[in-house]
C-alpha positions in Angstrom: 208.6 146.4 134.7 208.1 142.8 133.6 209.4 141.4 136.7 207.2 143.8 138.6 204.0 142.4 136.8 205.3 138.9 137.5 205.4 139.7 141.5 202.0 141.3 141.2 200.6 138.1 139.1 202.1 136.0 142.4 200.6 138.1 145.1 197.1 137.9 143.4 197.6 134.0 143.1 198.3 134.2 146.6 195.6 136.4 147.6 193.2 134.6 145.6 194.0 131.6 147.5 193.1 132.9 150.9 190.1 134.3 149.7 188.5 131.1 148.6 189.8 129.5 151.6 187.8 132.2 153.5 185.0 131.7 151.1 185.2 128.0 151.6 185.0 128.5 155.5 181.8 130.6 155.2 179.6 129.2 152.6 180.6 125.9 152.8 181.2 125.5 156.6 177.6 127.1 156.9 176.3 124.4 154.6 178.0 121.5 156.7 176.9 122.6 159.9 173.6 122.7 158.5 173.5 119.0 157.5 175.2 118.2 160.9 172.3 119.3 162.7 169.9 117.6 160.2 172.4 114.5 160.8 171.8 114.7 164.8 168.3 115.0 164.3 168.1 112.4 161.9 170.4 109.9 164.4 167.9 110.8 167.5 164.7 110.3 165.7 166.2 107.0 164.3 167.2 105.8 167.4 163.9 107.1 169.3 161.7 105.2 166.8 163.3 101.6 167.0 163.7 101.9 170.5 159.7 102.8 170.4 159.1 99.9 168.4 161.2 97.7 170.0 159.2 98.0 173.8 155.7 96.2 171.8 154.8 93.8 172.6 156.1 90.9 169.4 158.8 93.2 168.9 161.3 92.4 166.4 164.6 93.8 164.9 163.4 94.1 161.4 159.9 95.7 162.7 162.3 98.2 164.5 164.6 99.2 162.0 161.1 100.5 159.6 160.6 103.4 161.9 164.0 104.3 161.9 164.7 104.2 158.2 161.1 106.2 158.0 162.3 109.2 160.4 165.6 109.4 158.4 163.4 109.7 154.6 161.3 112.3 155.9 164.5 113.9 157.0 165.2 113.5 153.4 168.0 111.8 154.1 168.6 108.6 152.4 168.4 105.2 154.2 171.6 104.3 153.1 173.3 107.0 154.8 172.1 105.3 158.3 173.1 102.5 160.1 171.7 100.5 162.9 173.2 98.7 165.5 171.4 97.2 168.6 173.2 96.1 172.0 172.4 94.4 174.7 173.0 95.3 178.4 176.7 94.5 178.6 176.8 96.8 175.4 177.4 93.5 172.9 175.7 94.0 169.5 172.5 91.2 169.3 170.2 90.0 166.8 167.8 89.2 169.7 165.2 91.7 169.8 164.2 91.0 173.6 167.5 90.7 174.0 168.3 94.3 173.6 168.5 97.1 175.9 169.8 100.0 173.8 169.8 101.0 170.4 172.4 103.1 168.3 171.7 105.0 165.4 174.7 106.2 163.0 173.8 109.0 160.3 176.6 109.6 157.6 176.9 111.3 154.6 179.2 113.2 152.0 178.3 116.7 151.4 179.9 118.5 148.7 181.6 121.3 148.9 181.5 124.8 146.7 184.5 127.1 147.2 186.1 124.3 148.6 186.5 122.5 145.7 189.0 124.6 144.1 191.5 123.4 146.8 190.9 120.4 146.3 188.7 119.6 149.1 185.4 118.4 147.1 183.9 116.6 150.0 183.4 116.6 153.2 181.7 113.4 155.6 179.0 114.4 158.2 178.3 112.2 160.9 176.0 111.8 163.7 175.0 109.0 166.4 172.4 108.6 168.7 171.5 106.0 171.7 168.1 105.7 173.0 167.5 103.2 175.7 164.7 100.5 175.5 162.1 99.7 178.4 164.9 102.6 180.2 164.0 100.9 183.3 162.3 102.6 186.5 158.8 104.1 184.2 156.4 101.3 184.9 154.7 100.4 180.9 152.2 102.8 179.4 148.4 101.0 180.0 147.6 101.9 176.3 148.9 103.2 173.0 145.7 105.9 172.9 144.1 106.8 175.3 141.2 108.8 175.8 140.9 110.7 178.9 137.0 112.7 179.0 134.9 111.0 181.1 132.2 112.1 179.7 130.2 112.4 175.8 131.4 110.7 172.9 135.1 111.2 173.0 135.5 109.3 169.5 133.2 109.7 166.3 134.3 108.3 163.5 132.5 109.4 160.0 131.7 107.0 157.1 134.8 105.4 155.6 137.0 106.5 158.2 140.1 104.3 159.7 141.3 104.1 163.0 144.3 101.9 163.4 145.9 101.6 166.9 149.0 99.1 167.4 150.8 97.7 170.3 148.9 98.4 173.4 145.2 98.9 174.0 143.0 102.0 173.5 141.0 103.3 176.4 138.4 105.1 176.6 137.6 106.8 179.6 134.2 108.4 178.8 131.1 106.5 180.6 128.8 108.5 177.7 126.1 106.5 175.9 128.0 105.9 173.5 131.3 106.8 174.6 132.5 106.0 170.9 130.5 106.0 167.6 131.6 104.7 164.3 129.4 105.6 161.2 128.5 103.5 158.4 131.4 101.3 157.4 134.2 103.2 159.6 136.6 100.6 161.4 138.3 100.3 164.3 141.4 98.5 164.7 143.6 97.6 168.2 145.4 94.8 169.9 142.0 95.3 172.4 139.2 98.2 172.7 138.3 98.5 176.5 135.5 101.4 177.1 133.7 102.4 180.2 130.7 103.7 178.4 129.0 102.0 175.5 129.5 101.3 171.6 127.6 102.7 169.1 128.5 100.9 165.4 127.4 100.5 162.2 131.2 99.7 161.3 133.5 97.6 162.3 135.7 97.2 165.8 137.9 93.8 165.1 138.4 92.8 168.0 134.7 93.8 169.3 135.3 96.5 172.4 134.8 95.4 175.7 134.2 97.0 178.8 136.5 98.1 181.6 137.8 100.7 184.0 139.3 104.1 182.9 143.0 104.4 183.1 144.6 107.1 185.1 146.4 110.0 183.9 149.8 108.2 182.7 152.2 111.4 183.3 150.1 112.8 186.5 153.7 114.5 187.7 155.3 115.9 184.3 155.6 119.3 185.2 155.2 122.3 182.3 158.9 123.1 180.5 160.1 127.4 181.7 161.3 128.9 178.7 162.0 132.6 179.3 161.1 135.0 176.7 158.3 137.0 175.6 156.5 135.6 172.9 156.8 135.7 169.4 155.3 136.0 166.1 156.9 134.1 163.1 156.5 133.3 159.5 158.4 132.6 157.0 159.0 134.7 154.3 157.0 132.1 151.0 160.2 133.2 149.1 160.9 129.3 148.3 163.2 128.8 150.4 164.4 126.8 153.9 164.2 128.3 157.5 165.6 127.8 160.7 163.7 128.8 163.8 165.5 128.4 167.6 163.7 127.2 170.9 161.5 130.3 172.9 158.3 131.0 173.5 155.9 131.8 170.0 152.5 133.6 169.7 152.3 131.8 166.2 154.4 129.2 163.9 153.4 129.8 160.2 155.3 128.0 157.0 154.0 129.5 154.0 153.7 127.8 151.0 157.1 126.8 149.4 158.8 127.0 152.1 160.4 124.8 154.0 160.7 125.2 158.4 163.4 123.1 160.6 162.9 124.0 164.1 166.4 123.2 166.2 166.0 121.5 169.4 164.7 121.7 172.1 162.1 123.5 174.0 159.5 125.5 172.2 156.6 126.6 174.0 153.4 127.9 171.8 150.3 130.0 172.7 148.9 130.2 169.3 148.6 128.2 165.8 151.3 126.0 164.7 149.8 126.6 160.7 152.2 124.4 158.3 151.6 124.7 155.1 154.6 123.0 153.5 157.3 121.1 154.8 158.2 121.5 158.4 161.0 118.9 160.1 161.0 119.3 163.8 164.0 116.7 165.2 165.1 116.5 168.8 162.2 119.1 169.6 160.0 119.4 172.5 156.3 121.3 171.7 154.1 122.8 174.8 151.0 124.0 173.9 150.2 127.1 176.5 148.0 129.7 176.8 148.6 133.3 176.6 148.8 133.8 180.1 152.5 131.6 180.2 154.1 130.8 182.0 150.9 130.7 184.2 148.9 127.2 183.8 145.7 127.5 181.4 142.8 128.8 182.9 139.5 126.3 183.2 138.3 125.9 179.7 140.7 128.2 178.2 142.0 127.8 175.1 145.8 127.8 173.7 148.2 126.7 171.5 147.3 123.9 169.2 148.7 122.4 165.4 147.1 123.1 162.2 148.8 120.7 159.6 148.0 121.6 156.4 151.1 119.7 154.4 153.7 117.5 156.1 154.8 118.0 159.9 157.2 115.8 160.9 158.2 116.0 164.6 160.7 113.7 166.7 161.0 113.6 170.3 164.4 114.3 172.0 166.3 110.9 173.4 167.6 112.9 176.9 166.9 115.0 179.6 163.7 115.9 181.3 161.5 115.4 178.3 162.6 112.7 176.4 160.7 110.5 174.5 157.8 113.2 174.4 157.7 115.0 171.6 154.1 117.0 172.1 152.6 118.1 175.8 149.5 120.3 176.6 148.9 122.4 179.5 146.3 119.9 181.1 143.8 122.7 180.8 144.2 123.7 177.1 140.9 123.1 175.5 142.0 123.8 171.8 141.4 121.6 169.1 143.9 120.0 166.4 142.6 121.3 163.5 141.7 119.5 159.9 143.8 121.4 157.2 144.0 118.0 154.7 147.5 117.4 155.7 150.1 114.9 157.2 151.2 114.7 160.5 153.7 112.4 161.8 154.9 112.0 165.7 157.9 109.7 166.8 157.1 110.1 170.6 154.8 110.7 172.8 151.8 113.2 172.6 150.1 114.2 175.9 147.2 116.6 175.1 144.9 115.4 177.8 142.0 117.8 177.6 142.7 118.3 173.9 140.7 117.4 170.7 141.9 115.8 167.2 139.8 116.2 164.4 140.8 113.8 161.4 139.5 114.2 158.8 139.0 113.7 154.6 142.5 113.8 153.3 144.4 114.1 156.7 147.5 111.4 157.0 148.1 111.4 161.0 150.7 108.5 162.3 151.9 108.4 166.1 154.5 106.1 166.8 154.7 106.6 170.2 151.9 107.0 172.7 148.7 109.6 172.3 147.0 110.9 175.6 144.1 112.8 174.1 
């Protein structure tokens, strides 16, 4: 009988083994393909912002490696899991910054495991790289850093106190309105130049003063609207406390309740309605167009679609390939919504094409773009 209990003591050892092994593969495989994605998306908005930074004019390496480091903390990641490296045309690392033609971004990190650790495998390294090519060659420079495309009315008004800090390349405003831009008591202006067609009215400050000049053209005339297939959707996330994962498709409506916290996966997302963050959503690698309900038909004239509404932090990095790289938010050119002002923070590595879009900033908002803004 003894010997019998002794074979049964073995079998549940045995037993017992496989099922934490199984357990392992489950919870903690889930948990590291989890941080491999926020890895990638980490590595790509790196990578995307340095080689942003890196195409200004004054560039330099250690003015690059900020907006990397930046992407990867908002990530919430920590800068010493990332490392930069920055190569020249023949692939040779440099310390030249006009000297270099693509940058590399390496994410890497130990996650800990759970189940995993009772066979003695307590960690496991995640790792992710990233290239994203500088001045990439054929696409002729952007003309500005913002620009603003009405023609007509005052297509910036800036209230009392308010900041507007544009680095890099010039803002433009098309508008020929009298005044095309109005700043209110003590409001500032600040860009490498300020050309307007239409005239300045101030009672702030615009160092260097504004001058005037011709409109600039529609900078992505050709970019064609993504197809997504689908029919749309309406999400929101449970305000249970926890963290989400959504997949690219078409969406009626985004909504991260309080609490909670949203990662959308790359790539293509396509939005008809409000994009309403009200905590923490990370959006790496991701694409956003803002449609109307009538998808994937254009936006009818002066109709109204998807737009953002960032009421905590929104964090969105562009992808590094394929047909939309380097743009991280595009409008149907007829979409007439407005951003809206929910006090929050909003931060873009990429492009943002919203050309007959409105932004409204205002008290308490945080909005960075480190890319270009067609508005």
């Amino acid at each position: 009988m003894s010997r019998q209990r002794g074979q049964t003591l073995i079998l549940v050892a045995i037993l017992g083994s496989v099922l934490v092994g199984f357990l392992g593969l489950l919870v903690d495989g889930g948990r590291v393909a989890s941080e491999q994605r926020l890895a990638q998306g980490a590595a790509d908005g790196a990578a995307l912002g340095a080689a942003y930074s890196l195409a200004q004019p004054g560039a330099t390496i250690p003015a690059a490696t900020t907006p990397a480091q930046d992407v990867v903390v908002r990530d919430r990641l920590a800068t010493g899991d990332l490392t930069m490296t920055y190569l020249d045309a023949a692939g040779r690392s440099t310390g030249i910054a006009s000297s270099v033609a693509t940058v590399q971004a390496d994410v890497s990190r130990s996650q800990a495991t759970f189940f995993l650790g009772a066979l003695n495998i307590r960690a496991v390294t995640v790792s992710a790289r990233a290239q994203a090519s500088v001045g990439a060659g054929s696409a002729p420079a952007p003309a500005c850093a913002m620009c603003v495309m009405t023609g007509a009315g005052t297509t910036i008004d800036q209230r009392a106190r308010s900041t507007l800090m544009v680095s890099g390349l010039p803002l433009i405003v098309d508008s020929g309105g009298a005044p095309a831009v109005n700043l209110a008591n003590r409001a500032s202006m600040t860009a490498p130049s300020v050309v307007v067609v239409g005239g300045v009215a101030s009672a702030g400050t615009i160092p260097p003063a504004a001058t005037t000049g011709p409109a600039t053209p529609d900078p992505l005339p050709g970019l064609a609207a993504p197809v997504v297939a689908g029919a749309p959707v309406v999400y929101q996330t449970p305000g249970s406390g926890g963290s989400f994962r959504i997949n690219p498709g078409v969406y009626s409506s985004i909504t991260v309740l309080g609490g909670d916290n949203l990662t959308m996966n790359p790539v293509t997302y396509v939005l008809t309605g409000v994009l309403d963050s009200r905590d923490t959503l990370l959006a790496s690698g991701v694409t956003l167009y803002l449609a109307c309900t009538v998808y994937p038909a254009p936006c009818p004239t002066g109709g109204s679609g998807g737009y953002l509404a960032p009421g905590a932090g929104a964090t969105f990095t562009a992808p590094t390939t394929g047909t939309y790289a380097n743009l991280a938010i595009f409008a149907d050119r007829k979409n007439r919504a407005q951003f809206q002002d929910q006090g929050g923070t909003l931060s873009v590595t990429g492009t943002v094409y919203t050309p007959a879009m409105d932004m409204a900033i205002g008290n308490g908002d945080s909005w960075t773009v480190r890319g270009q803004l067609v508005i």
